[in-house]
C-alpha positions as CSV (number, residue, x, y, z in Angstrom):
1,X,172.7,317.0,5.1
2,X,171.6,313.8,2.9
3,X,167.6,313.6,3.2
4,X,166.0,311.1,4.8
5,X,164.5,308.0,2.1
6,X,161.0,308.0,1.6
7,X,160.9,304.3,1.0
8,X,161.8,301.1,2.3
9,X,162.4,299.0,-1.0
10,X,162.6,300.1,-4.5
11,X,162.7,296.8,-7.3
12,X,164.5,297.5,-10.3
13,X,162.6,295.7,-13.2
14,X,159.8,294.7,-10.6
15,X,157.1,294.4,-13.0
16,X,157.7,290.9,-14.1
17,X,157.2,287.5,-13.0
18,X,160.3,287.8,-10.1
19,X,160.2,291.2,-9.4
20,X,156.6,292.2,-9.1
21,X,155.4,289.2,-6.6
22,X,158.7,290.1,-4.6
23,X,157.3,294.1,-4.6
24,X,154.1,292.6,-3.6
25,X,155.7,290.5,-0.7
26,X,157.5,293.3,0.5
27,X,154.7,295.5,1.1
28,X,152.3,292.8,2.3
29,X,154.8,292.6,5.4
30,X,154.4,296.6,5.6
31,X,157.3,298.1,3.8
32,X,157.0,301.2,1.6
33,X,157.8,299.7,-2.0
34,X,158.0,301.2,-5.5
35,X,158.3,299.0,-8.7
36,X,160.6,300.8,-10.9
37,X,160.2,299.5,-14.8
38,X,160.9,300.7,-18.2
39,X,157.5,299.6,-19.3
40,X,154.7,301.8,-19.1
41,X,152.4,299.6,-19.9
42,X,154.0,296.9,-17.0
43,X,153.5,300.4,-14.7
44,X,149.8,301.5,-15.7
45,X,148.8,297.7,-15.4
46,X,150.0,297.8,-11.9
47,X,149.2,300.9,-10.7
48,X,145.8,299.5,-11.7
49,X,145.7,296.8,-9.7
50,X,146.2,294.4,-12.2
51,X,148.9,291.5,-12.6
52,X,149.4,290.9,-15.8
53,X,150.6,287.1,-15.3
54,X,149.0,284.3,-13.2
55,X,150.3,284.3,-9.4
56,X,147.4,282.9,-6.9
57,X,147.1,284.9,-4.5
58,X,149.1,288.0,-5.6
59,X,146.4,290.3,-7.2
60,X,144.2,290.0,-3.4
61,X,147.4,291.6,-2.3
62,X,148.6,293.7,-4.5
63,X,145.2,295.6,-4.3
64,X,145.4,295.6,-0.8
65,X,149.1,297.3,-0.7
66,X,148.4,299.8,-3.3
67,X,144.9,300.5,-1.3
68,X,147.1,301.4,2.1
69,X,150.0,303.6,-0.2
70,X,152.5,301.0,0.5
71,X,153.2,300.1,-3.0
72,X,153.6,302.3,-6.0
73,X,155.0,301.7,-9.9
74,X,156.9,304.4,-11.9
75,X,159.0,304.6,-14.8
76,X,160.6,307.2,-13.6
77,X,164.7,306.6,-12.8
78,X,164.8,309.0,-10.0
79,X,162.5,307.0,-7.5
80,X,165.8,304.7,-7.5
81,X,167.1,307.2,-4.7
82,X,163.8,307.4,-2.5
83,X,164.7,303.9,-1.3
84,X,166.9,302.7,1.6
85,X,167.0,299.2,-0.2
86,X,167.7,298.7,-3.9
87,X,166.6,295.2,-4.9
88,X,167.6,294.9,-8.7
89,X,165.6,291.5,-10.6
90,X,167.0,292.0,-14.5
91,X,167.8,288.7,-16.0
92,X,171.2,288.3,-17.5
93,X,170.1,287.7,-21.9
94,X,172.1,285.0,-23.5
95,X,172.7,285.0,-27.2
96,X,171.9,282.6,-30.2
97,X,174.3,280.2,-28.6
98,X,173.1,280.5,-24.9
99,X,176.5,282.4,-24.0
100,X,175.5,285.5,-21.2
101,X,176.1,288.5,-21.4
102,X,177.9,289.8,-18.2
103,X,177.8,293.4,-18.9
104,X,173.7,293.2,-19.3
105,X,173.0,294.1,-15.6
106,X,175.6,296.8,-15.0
107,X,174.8,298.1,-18.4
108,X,171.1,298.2,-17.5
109,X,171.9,300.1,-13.9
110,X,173.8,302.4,-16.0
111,X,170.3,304.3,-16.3
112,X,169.3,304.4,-12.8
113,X,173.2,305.1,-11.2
114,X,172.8,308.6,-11.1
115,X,170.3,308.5,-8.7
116,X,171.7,306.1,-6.3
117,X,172.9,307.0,-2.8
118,X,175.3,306.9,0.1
119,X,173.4,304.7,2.5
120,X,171.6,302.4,0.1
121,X,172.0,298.9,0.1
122,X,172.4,297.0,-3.4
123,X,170.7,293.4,-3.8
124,X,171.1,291.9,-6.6
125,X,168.5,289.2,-6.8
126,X,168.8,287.2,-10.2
127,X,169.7,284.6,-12.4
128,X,173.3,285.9,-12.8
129,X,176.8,285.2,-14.2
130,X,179.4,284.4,-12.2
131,X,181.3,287.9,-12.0
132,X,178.4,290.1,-12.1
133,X,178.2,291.1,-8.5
134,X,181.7,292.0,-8.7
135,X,180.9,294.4,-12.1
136,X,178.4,296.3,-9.9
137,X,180.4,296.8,-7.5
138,X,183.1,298.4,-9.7
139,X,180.8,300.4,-10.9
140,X,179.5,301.5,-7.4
141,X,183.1,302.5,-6.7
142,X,183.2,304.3,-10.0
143,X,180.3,306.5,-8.6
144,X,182.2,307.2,-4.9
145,X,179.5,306.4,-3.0
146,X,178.6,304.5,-0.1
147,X,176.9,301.8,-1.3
148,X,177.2,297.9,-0.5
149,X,176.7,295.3,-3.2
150,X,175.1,292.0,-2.0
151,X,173.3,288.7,-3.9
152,X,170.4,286.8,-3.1
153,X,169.0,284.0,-5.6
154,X,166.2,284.2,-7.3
155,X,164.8,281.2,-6.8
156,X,161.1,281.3,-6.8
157,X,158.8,278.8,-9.1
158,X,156.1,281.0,-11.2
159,X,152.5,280.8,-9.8
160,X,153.6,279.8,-6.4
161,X,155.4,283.1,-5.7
162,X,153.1,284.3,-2.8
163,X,153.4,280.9,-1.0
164,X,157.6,280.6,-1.6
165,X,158.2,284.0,-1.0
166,X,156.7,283.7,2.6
167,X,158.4,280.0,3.4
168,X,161.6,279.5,1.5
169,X,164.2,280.5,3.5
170,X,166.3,283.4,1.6
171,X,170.2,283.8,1.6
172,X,171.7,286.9,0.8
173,X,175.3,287.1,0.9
174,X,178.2,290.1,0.6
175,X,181.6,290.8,1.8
């Protein structure tokens, strides 16, 4: 029998400028997030409170949702599979010449694909190249598991993330 998921919203890469106001957001409105980052430093800074960029308004509430256990930070892969929705925020690199790299994004998921589950839902909610979303979803299907792939723009100006993320109207999209 597949256990329950402890969480509501894990953020792949959520301790940056897009993913760690979005984490903050998410919580705020009362649902159990984890920021899951390669940094340990990104981690420690916001396990502590702390966000280590400006964003009016976000640090009130980040301090608030850590405060009530609705928000915690790891950099451990495995908390991937605690949530019911996987919200990924990597940026696609581009090379010397500005060219993007498709690959980055499915490459980078690579790491945390072993821990996803049947039941999850996929978002991928970045500046991406056209082609990505269907790249992750190959490599969903590689994995056999039950696992829907949409997109949602990043759209969000820095330092007004907390306002925008609360009145912008979002559009996520899948087939």
């Amino acid at each position: 029998m597949e256990r329950p998921f402890a969480n509501d919203v894990v953020v792949i890469g959520g301790a940056g400028h897009v993913g760690l106001p979005l984490a903050i957001a998410f919580a705020d409105r009362g649902a159990r997030t984890v920021v899951y980052d390669v940094s340990e430093k990104a981690v420690s800074t916001v396990m502590a409170g702390r966000v280590p960029f400006k964003e009016p308004g976000a640090e009130e509430k980040l301090v608030r949702a850590l405060d009530a256990g609705l928000l915690t930070a790891s950099t451990d892969a495995s908390v991937v599979g605690t949530a019911r929705n996987v919200v990924v925020v990597i940026g696609t690199p581009v090379d010397e010449h500005l060219n993007p790299d498709p690959s980055a994004i499915p490459d980078a998921l690579e790491a945390t694909s072993g821990h996803f589950r049947s039941g999850q839902l996929l978002v991928l909610r970045s500046t991406i190249y056209p082609g990505v979303t269907a790249l992750v979803e190959k490599m969903v299907d590689r994995l056999g598991i039950d696992m829907p792939v949409a997109f949602c723009p990043e759209r969000i100006a820095e330092h007004r993330a907390m306002e925008e993320l609360f009145s912008l109207p979002q559009i996520v999209s899948s087939h």
